[in-house]
PDB file of N, CA, C and O in Angstrom:
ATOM      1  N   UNK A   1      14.318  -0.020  31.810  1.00  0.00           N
ATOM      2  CA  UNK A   1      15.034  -0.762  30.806  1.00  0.00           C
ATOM      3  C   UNK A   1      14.151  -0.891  29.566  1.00  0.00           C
ATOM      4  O   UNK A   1      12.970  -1.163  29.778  1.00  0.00           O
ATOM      5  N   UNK A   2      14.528  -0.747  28.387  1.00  0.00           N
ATOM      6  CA  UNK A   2      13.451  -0.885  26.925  1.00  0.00           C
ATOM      7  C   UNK A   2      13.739  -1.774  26.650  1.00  0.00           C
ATOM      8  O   UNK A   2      14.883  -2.212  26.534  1.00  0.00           O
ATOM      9  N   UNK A   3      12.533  -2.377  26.435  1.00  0.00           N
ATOM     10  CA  UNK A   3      12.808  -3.735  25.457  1.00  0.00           C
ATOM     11  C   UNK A   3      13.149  -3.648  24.077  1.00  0.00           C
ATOM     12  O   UNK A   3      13.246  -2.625  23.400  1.00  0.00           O
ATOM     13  N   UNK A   4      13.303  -4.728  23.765  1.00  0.00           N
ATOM     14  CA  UNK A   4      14.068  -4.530  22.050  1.00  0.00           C
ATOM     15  C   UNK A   4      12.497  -5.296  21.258  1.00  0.00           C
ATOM     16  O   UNK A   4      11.912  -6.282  21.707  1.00  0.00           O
ATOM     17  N   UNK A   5      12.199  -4.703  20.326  1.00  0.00           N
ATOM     18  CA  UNK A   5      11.218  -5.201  19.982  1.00  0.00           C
ATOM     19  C   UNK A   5      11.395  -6.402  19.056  1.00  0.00           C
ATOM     20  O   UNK A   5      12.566  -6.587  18.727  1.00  0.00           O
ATOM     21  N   UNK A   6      10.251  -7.500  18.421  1.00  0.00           N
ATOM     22  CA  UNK A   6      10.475  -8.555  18.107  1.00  0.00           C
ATOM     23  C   UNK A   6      10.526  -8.370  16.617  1.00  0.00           C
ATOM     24  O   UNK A   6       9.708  -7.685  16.002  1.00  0.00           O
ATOM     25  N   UNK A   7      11.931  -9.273  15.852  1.00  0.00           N
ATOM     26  CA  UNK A   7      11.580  -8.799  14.629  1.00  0.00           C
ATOM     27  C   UNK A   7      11.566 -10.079  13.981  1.00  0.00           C
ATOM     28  O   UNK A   7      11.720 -11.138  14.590  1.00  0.00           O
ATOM     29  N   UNK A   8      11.341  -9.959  12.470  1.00  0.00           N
ATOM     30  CA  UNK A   8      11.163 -10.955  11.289  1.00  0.00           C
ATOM     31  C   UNK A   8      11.204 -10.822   9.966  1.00  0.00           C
ATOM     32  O   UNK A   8      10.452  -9.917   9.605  1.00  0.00           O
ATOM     33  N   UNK A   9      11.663 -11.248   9.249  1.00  0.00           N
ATOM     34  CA  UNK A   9      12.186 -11.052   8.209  1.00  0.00           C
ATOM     35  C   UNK A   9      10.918 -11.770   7.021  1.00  0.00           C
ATOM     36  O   UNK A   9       9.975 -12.411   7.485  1.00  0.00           O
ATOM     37  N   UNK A  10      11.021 -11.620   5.943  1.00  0.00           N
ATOM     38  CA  UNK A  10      10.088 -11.795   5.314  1.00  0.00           C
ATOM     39  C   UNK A  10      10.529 -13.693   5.357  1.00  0.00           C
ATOM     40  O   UNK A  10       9.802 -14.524   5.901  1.00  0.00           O
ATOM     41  N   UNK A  11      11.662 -13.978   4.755  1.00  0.00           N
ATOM     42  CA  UNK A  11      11.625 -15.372   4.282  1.00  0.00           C
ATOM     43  C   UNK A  11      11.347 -16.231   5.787  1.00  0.00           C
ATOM     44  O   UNK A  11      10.917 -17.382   5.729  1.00  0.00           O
ATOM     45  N   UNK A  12      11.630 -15.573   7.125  1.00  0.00           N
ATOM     46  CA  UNK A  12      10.829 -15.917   8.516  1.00  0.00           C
ATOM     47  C   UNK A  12       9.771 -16.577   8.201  1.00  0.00           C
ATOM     48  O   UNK A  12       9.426 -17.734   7.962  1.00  0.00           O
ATOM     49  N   UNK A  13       9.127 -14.997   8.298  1.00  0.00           N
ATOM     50  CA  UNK A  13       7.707 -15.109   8.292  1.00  0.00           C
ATOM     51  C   UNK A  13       7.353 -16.312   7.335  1.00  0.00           C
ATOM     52  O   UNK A  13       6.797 -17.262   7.885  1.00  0.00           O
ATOM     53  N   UNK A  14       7.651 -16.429   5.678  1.00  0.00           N
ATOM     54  CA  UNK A  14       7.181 -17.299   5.047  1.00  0.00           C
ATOM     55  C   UNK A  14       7.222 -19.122   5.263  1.00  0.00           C
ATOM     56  O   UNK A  14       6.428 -19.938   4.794  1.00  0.00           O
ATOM     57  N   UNK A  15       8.150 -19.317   5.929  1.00  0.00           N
ATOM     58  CA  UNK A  15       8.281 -20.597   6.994  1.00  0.00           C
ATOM     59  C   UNK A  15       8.107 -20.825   7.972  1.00  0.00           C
ATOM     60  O   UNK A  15       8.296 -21.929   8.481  1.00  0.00           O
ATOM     61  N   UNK A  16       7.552 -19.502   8.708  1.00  0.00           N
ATOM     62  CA  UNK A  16       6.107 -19.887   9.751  1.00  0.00           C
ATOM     63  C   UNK A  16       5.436 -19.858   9.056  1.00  0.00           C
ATOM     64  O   UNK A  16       5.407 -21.087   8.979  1.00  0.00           O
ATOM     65  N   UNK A  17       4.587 -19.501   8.190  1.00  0.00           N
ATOM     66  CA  UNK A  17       3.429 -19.895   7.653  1.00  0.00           C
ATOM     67  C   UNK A  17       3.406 -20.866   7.639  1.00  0.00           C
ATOM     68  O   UNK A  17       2.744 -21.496   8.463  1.00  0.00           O
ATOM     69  N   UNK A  18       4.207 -21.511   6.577  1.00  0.00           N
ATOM     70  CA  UNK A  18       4.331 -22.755   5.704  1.00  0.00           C
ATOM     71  C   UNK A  18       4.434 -23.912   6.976  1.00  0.00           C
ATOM     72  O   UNK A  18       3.788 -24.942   6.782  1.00  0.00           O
ATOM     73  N   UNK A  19       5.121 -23.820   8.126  1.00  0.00           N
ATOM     74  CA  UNK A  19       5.502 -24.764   8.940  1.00  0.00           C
ATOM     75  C   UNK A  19       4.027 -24.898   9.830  1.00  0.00           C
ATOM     76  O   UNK A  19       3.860 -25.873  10.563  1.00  0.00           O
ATOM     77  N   UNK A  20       2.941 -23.790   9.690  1.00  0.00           N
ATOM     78  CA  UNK A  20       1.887 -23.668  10.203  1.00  0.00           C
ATOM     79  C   UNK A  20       0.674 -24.431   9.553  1.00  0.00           C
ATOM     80  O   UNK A  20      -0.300 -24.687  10.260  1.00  0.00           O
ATOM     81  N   UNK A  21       0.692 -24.693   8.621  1.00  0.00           N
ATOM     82  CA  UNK A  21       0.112 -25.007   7.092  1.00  0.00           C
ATOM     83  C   UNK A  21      -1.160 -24.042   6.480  1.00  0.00           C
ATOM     84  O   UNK A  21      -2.251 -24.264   5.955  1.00  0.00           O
ATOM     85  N   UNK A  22      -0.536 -23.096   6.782  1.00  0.00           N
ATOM     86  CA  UNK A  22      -1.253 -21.808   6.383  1.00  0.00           C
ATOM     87  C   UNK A  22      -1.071 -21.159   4.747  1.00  0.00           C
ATOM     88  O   UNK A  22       0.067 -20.719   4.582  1.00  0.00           O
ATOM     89  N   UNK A  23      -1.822 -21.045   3.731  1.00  0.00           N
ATOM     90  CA  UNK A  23      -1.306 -21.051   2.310  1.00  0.00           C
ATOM     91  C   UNK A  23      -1.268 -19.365   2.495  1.00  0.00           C
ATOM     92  O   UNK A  23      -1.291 -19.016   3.676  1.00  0.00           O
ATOM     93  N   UNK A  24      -1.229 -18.585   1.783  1.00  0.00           N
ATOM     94  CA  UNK A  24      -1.158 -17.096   1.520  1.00  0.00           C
ATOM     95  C   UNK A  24      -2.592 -16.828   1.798  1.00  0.00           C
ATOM     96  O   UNK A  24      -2.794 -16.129   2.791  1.00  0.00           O
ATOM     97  N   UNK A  25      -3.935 -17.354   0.941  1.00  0.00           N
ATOM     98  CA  UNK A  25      -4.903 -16.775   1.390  1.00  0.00           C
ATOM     99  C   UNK A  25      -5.181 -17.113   2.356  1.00  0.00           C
ATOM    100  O   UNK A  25      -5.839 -16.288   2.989  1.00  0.00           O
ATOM    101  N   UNK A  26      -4.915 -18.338   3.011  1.00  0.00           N
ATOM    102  CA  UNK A  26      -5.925 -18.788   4.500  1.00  0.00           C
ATOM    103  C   UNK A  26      -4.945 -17.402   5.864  1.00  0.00           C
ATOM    104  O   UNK A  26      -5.459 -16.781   6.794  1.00  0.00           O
ATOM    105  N   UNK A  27      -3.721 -17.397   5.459  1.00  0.00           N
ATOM    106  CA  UNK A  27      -2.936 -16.790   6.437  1.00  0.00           C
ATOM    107  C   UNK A  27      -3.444 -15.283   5.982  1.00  0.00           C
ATOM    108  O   UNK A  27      -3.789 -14.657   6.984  1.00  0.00           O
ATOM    109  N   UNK A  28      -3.558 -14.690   5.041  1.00  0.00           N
ATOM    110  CA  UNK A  28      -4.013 -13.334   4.707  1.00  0.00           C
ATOM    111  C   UNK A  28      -5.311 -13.073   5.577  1.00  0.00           C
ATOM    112  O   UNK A  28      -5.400 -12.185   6.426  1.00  0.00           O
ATOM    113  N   UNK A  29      -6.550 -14.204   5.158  1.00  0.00           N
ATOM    114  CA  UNK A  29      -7.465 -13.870   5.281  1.00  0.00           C
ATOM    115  C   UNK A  29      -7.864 -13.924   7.024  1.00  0.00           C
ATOM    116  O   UNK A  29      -8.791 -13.284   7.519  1.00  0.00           O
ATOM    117  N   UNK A  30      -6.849 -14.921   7.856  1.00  0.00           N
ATOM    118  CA  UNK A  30      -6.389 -14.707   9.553  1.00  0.00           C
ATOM    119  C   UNK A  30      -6.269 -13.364  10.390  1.00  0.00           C
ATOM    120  O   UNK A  30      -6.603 -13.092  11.543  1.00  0.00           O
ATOM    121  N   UNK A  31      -5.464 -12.373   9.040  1.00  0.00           N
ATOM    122  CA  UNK A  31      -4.894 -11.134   9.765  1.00  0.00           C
ATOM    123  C   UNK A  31      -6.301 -10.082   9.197  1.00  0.00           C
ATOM    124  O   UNK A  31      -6.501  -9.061   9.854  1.00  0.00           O
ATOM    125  N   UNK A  32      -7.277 -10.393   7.922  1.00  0.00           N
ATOM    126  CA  UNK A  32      -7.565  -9.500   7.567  1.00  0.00           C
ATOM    127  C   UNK A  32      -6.886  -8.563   6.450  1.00  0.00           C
ATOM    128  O   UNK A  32      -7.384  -7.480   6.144  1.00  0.00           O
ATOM    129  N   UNK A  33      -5.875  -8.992   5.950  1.00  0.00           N
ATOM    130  CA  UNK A  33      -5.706  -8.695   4.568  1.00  0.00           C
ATOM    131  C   UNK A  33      -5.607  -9.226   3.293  1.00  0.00           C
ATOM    132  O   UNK A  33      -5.851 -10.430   3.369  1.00  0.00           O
ATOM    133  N   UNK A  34      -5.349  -8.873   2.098  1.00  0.00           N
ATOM    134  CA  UNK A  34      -5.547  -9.422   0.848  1.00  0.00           C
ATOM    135  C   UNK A  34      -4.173 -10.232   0.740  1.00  0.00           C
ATOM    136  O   UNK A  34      -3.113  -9.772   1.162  1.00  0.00           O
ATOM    137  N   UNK A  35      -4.311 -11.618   0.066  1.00  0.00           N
ATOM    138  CA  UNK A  35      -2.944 -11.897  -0.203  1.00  0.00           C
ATOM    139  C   UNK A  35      -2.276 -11.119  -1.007  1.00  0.00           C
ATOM    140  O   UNK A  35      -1.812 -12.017  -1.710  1.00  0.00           O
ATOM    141  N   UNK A  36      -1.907 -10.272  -1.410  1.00  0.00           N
ATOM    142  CA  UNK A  36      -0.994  -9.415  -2.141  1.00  0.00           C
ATOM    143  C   UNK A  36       0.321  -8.910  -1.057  1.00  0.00           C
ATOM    144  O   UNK A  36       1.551  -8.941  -1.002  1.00  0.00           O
ATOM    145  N   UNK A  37      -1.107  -8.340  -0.105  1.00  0.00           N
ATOM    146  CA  UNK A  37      -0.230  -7.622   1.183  1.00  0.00           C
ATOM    147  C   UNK A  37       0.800  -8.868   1.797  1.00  0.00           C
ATOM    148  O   UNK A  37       1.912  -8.499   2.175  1.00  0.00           O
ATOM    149  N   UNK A  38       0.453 -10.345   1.907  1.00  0.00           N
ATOM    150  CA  UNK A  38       1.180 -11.280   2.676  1.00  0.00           C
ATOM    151  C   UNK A  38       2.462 -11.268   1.290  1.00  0.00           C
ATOM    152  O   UNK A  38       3.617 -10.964   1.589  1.00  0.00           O
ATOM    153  N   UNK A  39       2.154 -11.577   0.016  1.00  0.00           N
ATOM    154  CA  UNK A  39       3.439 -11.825  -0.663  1.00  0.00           C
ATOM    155  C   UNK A  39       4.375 -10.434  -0.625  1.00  0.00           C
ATOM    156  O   UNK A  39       5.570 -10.539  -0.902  1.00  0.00           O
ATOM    157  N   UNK A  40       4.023  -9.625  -0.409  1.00  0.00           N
ATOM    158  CA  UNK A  40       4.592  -8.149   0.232  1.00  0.00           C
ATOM    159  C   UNK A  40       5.529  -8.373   1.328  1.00  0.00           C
ATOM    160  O   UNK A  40       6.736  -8.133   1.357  1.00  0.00           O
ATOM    161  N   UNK A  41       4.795  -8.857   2.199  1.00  0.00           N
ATOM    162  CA  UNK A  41       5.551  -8.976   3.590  1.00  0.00           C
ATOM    163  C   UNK A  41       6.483 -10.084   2.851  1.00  0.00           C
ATOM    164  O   UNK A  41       7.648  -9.747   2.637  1.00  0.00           O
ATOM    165  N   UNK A  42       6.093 -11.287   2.472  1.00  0.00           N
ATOM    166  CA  UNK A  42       7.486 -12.109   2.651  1.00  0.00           C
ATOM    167  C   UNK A  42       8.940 -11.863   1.589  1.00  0.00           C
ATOM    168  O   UNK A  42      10.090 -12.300   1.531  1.00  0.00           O
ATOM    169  N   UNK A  43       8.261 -11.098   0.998  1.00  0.00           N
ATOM    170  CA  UNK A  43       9.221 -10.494   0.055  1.00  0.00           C
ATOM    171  C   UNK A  43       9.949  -9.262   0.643  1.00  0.00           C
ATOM    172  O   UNK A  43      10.680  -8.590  -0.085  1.00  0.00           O
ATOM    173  N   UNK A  44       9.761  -8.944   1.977  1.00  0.00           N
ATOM    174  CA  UNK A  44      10.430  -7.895   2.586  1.00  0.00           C
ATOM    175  C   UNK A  44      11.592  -8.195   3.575  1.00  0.00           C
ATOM    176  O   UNK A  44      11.687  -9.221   4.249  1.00  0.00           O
ATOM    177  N   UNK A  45      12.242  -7.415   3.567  1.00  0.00           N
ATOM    178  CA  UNK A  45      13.496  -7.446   4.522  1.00  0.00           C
ATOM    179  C   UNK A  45      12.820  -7.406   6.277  1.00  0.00           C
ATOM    180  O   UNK A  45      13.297  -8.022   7.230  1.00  0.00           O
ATOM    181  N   UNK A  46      11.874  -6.693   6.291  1.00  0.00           N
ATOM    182  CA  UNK A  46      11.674  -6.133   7.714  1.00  0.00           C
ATOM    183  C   UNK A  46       9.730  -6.123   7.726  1.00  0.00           C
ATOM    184  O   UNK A  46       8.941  -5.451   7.062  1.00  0.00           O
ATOM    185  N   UNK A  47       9.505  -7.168   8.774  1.00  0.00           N
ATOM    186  CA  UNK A  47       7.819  -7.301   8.907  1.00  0.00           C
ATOM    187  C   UNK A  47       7.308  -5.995   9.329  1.00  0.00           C
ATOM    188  O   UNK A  47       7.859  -5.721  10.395  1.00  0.00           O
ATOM    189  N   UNK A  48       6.621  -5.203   9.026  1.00  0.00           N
ATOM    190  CA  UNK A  48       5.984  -4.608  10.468  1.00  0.00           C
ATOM    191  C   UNK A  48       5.655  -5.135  11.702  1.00  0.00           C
ATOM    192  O   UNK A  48       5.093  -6.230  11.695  1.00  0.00           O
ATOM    193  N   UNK A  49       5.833  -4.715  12.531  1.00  0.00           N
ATOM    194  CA  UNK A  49       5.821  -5.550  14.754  1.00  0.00           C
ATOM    195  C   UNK A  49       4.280  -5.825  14.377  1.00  0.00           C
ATOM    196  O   UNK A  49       3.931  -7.004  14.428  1.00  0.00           O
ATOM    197  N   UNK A  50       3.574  -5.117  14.102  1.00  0.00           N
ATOM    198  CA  UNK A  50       2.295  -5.429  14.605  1.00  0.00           C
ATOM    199  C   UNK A  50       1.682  -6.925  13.793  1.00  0.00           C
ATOM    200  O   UNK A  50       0.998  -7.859  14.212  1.00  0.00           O
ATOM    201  N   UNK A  51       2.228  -6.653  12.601  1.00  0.00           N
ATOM    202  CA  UNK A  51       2.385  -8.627  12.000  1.00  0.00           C
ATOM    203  C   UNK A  51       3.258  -9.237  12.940  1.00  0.00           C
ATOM    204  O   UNK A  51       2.628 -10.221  13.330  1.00  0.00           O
ATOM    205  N   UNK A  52       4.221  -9.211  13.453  1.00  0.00           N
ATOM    206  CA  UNK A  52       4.893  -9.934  14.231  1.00  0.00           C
ATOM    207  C   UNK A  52       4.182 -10.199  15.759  1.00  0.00           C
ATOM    208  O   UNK A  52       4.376 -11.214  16.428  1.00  0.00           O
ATOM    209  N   UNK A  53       3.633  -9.474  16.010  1.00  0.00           N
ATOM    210  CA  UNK A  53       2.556  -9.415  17.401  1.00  0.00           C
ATOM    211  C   UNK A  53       1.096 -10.791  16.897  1.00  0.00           C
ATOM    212  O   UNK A  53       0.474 -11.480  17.705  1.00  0.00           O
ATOM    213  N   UNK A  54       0.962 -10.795  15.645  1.00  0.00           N
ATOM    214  CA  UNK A  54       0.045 -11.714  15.534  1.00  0.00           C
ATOM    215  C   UNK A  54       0.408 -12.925  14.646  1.00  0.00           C
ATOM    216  O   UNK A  54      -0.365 -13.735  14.136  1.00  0.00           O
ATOM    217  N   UNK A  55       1.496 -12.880  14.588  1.00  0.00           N
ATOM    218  CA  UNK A  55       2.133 -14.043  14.350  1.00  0.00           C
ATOM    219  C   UNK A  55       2.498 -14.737  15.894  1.00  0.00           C
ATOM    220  O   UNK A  55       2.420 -15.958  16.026  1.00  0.00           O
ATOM    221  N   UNK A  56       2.757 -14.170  16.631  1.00  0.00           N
ATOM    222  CA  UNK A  56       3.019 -14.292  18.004  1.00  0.00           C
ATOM    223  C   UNK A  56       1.428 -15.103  18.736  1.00  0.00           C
ATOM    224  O   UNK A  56       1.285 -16.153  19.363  1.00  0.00           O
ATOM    225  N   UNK A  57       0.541 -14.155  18.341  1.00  0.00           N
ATOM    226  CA  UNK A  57      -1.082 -14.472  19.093  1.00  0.00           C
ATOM    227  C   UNK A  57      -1.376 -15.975  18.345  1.00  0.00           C
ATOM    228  O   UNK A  57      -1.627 -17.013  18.957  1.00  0.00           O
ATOM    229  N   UNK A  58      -1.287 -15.840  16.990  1.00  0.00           N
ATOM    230  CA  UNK A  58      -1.484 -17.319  16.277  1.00  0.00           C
ATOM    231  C   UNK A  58      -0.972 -18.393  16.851  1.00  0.00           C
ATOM    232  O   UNK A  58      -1.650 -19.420  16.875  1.00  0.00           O
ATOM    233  N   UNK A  59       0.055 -18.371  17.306  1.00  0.00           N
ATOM    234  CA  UNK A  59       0.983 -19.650  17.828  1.00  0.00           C
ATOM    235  C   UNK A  59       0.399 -19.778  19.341  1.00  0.00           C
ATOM    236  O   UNK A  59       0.391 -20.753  20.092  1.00  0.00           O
ATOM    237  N   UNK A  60      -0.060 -18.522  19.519  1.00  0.00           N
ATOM    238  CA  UNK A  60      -0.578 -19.060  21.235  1.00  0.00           C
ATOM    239  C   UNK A  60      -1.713 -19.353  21.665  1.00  0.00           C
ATOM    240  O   UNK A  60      -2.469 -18.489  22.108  1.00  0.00           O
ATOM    241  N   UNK A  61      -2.121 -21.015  21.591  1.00  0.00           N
ATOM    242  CA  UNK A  61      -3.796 -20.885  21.818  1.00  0.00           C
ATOM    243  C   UNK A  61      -4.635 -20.158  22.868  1.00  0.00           C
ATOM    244  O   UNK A  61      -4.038 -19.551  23.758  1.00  0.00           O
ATOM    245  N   UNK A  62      -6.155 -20.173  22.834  1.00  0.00           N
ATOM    246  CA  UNK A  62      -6.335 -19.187  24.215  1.00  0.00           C
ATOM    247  C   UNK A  62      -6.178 -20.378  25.607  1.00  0.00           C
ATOM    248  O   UNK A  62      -6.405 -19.976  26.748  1.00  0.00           O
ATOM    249  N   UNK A  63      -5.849 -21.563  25.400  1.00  0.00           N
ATOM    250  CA  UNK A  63      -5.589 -22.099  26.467  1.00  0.00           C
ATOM    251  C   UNK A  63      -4.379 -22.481  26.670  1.00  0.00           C
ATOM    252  O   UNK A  63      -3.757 -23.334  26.037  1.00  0.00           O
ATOM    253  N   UNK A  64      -3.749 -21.343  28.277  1.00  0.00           N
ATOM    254  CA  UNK A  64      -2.628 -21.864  28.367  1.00  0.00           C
ATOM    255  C   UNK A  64      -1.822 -23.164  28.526  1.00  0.00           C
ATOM    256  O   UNK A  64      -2.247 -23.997  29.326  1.00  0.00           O
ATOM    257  N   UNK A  65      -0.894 -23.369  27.956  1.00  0.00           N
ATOM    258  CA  UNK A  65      -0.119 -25.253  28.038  1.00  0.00           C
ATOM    259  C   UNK A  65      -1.289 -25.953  27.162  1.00  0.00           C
ATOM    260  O   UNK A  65      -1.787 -26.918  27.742  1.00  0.00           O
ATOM    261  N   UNK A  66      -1.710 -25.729  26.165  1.00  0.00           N
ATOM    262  CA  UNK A  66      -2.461 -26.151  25.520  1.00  0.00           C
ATOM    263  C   UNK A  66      -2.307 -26.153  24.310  1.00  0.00           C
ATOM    264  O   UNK A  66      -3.186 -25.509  23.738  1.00  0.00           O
ATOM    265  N   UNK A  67      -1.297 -26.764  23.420  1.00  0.00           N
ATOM    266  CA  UNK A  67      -0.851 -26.780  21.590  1.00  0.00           C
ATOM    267  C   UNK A  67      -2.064 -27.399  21.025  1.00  0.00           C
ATOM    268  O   UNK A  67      -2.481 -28.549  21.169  1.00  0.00           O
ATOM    269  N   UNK A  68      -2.705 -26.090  20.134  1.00  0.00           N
ATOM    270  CA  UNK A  68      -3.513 -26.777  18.844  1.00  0.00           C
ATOM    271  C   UNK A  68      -2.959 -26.383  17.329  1.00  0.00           C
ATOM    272  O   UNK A  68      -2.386 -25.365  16.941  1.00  0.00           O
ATOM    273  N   UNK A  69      -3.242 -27.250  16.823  1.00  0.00           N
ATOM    274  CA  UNK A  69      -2.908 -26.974  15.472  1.00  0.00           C
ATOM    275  C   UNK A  69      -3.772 -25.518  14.280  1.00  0.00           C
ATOM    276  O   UNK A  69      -4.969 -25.279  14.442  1.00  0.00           O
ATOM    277  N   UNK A  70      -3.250 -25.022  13.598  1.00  0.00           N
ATOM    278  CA  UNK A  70      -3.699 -24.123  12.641  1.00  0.00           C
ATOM    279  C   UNK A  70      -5.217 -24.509  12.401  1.00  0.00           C
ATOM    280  O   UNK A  70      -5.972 -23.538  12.432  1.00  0.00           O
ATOM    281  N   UNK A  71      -5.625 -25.354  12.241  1.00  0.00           N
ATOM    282  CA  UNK A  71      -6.983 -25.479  11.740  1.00  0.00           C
ATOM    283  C   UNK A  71      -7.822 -25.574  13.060  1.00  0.00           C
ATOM    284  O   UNK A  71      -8.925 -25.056  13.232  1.00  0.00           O
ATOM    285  N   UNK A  72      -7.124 -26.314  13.953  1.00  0.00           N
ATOM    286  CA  UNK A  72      -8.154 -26.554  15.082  1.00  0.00           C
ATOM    287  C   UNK A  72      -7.828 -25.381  15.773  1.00  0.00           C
ATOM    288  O   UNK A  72      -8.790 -25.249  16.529  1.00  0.00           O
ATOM    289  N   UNK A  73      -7.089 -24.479  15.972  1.00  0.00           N
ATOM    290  CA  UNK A  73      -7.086 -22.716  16.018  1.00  0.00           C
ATOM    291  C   UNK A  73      -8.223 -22.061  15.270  1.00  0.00           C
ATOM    292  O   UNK A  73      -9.210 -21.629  15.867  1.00  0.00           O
ATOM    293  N   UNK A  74      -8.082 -21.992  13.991  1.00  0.00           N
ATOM    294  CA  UNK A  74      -9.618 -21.296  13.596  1.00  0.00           C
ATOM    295  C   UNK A  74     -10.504 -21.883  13.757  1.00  0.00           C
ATOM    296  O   UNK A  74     -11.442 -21.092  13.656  1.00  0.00           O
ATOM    297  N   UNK A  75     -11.072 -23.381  14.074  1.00  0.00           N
ATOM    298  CA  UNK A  75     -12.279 -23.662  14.131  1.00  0.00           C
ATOM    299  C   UNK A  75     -12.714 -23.473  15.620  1.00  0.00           C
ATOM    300  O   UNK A  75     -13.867 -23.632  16.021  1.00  0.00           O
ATOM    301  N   UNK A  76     -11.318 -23.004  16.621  1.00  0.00           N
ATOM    302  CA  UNK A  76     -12.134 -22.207  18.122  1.00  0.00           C
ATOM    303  C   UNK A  76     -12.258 -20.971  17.650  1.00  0.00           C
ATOM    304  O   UNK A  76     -13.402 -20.540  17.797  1.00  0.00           O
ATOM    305  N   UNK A  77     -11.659 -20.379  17.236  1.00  0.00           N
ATOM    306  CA  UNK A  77     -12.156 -19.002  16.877  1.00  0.00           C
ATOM    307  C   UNK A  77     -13.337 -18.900  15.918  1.00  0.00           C
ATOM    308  O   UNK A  77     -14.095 -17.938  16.047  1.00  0.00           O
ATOM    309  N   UNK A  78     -13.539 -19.723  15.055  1.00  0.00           N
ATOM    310  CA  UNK A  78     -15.128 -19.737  14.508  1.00  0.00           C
ATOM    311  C   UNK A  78     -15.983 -19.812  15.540  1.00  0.00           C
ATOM    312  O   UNK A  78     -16.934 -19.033  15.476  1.00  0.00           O
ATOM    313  N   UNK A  79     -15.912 -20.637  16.625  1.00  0.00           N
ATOM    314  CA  UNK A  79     -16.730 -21.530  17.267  1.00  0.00           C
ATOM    315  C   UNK A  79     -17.252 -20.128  18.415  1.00  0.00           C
ATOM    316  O   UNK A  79     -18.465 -19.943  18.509  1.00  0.00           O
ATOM    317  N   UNK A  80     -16.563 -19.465  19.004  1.00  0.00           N
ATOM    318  CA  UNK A  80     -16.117 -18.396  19.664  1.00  0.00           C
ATOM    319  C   UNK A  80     -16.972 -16.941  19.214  1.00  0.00           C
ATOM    320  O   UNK A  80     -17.812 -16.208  19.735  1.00  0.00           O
ATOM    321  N   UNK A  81     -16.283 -17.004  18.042  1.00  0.00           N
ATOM    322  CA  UNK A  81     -17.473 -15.835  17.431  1.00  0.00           C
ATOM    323  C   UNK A  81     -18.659 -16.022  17.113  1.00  0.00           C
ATOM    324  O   UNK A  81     -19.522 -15.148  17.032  1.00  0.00           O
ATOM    325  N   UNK A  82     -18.802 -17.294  16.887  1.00  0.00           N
ATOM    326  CA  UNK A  82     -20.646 -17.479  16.693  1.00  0.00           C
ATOM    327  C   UNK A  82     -20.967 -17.219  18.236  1.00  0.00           C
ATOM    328  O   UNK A  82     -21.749 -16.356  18.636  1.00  0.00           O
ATOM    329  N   UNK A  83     -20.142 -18.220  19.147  1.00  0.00           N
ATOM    330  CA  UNK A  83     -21.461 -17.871  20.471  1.00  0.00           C
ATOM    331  C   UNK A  83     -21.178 -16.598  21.371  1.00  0.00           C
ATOM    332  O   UNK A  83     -21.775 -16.439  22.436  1.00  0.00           O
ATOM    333  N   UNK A  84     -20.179 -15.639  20.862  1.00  0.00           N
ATOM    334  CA  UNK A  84     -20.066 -13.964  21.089  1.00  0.00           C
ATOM    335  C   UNK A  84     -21.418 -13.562  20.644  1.00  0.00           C
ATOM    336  O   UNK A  84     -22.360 -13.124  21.304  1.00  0.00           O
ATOM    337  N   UNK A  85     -21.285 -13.860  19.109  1.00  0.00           N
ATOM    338  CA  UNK A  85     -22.375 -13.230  18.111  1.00  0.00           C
ATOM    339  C   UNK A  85     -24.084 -13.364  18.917  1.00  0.00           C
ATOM    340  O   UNK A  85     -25.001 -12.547  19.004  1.00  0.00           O
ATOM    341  N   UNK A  86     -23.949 -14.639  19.352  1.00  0.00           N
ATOM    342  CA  UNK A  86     -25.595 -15.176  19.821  1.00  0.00           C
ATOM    343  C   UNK A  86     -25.637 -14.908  21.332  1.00  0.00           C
ATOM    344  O   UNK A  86     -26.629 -15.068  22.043  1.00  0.00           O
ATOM    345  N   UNK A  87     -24.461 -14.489  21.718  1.00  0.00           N
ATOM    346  CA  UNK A  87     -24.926 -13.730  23.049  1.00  0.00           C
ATOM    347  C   UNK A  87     -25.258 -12.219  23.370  1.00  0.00           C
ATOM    348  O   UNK A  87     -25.552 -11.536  24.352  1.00  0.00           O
ATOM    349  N   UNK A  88     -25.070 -12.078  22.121  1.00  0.00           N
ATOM    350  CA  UNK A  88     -25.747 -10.372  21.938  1.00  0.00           C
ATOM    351  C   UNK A  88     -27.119 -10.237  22.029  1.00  0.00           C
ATOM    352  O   UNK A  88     -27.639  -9.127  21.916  1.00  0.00           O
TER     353      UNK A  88
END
């Protein structure tokens, strides 16, 4: 059976952000691109999946049954990559 893949629309996407409290650069600079590319996407009819795949990862902390908010999301993932970094 194929699955149907997940889609999103630009003005979507732009109210998850916003409902995330993510501005254009903090949410750009999440995925690794320039805000240009994010006002791109929300100005589009159709996301690319693989933005939609990490719009998906954002909302899911790494602990399951566990809701954190946007900021306290990147400050485990700061927290995370430093002690990756210092276990090298």
């Amino acid at each position: 059976m194929k699955m149907r893949a997940a889609t999103m629309t630009g003005a979507e996407l732009r109210a998850w952000r916003k409902a995330q409290k993510y501005t254009q650069d903090t949410f750009a600079k999440e995925l690794g691109v320039v805000r240009q590319t994010v006002v791109a996407w929300e100005a589009s009819d159709a996301i690319p999946r693989l933005v939609v795949l990490a719009v998906a990862g954002l909302e899911r902390p790494a602990f399951a049954g566990v809701r954190m908010s946007a900021p306290e999301q990147r400050r485990f993932r700061v927290r995370a990559k430093a002690e990756e970094a210092a276990s090298v």
